[in-house]
Every structure is written in C-alpha cells, then in structure tokens.
C-alpha positions, 0 to 999 in steps of 0.5 A: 672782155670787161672793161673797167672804168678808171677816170683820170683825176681831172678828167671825166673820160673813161679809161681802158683796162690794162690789158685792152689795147686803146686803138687799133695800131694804123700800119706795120712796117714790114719786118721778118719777124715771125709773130702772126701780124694780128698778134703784133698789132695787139702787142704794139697797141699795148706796148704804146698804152704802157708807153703812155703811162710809163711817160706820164709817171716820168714826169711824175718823178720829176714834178717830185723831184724839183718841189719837195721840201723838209727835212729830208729833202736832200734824201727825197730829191736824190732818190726821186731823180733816180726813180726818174731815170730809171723810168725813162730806160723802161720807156726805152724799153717799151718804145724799142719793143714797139718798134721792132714789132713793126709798129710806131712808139707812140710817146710824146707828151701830148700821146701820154696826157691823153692816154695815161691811165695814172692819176694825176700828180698833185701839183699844191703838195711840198713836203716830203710825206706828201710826195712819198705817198702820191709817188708810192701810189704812183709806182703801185698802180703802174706796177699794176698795170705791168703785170696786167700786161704780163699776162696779156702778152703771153696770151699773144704768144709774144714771150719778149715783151712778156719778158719785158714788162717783167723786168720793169715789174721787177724794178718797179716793185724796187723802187716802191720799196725804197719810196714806201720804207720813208712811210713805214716806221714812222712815228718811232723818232723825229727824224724818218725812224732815227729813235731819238736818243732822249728817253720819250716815255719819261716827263723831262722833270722826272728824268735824274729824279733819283740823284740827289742835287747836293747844291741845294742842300747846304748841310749835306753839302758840308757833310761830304766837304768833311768826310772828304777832308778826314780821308787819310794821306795813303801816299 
C-alpha cells in the first residue's frame, strides 16, 4: 500500500493514508460476532484512526465556536455549536463501532492530538471569514478521509461500519454546505448576499440627477405657485 505523507501544521511527523490502520489494535475481547478477527483488527485500527480526527475536529468547532466575532457572529456562533454536537454523535459512532468489534475506542484528547490527520486550528484568527474557511477546510479533509474509510471497510467485508462512515459522510458534506454558503455569494451586498437596497453602480451625486430641485430656482418656483393659484374652483 502507498502511503502518503501528510504532515500536521505544527508537526514535522508524518502521517498515514486514510485507509492505513495506524497500529496494530493490542487485544480483542471475545465476542460472537462472526467477522474473521483479522478483518476486525484493521477495522478497529481504522475506526480508532477516524476516531481520532473525528475528536480533533470537535474541538476545532468549538475553538470557532467560542472566538469568532463580526457582523455575523450570532449566525457563525450558533451554527458552529451545532456543527460541534453533531461531530461528537459521529464520535459516538465510530467509538461504539470500535467497541462492538471487540476492540478499545481509543479517544482521549491526547490519542486525537497524536494521531489527527487534521491541520491544526488556526488559533490568532477572529473574524467570521476566517473561521468559515478553516473550518470549511476542516470538514472537507475529514469528509475526505471518511469516504476513504468507505472503501477500505468494504474491502474488510464489514458492511456496518461501511455503513457508518456513510452516514457521517452524508452529514459531513451537510454541514460543509451550510459553513461554505457563508463563502459563496460574497461580494454581492455588504452584509454576507443581502443586495443592498441602494443602487451600487450609480455615483451617490448623480442619483435624482434627472428631477429638477424647484428650491433653487426662485423663478420656476413662482411659476408653479401661479399656475396652482389660477386652477379653478371645481367644488
């Protein structure tokens, strides 16, 4: 198998493919579930290495969560929180999966920082632009990593987790269209796609340019005051 080489931001160690299992899971517990134990040890190996990412990126929520700021912080900070708890029920997922194989879920904080395949949270950034494109890249490279794991437990003949990492798959790519539509359509009003009801392409000085100001014409003023005067009584 290829592996390719994806260092963390702040760490010069290299990482696994997605489908490589980082160790070789220590003990099973016995269960009668009947998937070979070979199939089940790659399978948990895997599982702990999603498990692992699935942690990290959490947190990555919550970092976004807690610091963004601007205009649309109320919007950012309440759709970040719900990104988060999402992410902790696929934890659950994976971990429980982990579990029922007769393997350990290996999550702890320490286990994720160690093992994440994730780029490291930016930790200086505040405004909501910012958040929306590191978490976006975030949720795609676990999104990534997910389908990989797809693929790799159908060749384990372990339809189960298969299924698993499609149903976070699916929700993943959810919550990375809700994160990336604050991305797409920018530019088009000030406040993230609200067209501003102001006309942008006309100079500020040449809007009304066509109505004529009566007020600083005192003869065409006194020429409508007339005319208005000499209108007949029709009651």
């Amino acid at each position: 198998m290829t592996r390719t080489v994806t260092p963390r931001r702040d760490s010069p160690s290299p990482q696994r493919s997605a489908s490589e299992p980082r160790s070789r899971v220590p003990r099973l517990h016995p269960t009668k579930n009947d998937l070979p134990e070979a199939n089940r040890r790659d399978a948990i190996a895997l599982l702990n290495q999603r498990l692992a990412d699935c942690v990290d990126l959490q947190l990555q929520c919550k970092q976004a969560h807690w610091n963004v700021k601007g205009p649309t912080f109320i919007a950012l900070h309440e759709l970040f929180d719900e990104i988060s708890a999402s992410i902790a029920g696929y934890a659950d997922l994976i971990a429980e999966r982990a579990v029922q194989l007769g393997g350990i879920a290996e999550g702890t904080a320490v286990v994720a920082a160690e093992r994440s395949a994730l780029l490291s949270y930016p930790l200086a950034i505040s405004s909501g632009a910012e958040h929306v494109a590191a978490l976006s890249d975030a949720l795609a490279s676990f999104g990534r990593a997910v389908r990989t794991g797809i693929d790799a437990m159908e060749e384990l003949e372990d339809a189960d987790s298969a299924d698993i990492m499609t149903e976070i798959s699916r929700g993943v790519d959810k919550w990375l269209w809700f994160v990336e539509a604050h991305q797409q359509g920018a530019g088009r009003g000030q406040h993230d796609g609200v067209r501003s009801r102001a006309r942008p392409d006309v100079p500020l000085e040449r809007r009304g340019a066509g109505r004529r100001d009566y007020r600083r014409d005192p003869c065409r003023l006194a020429v409508m005051i007339s005319r208005s005067c000499m209108r007949p009584d029709l009651s």
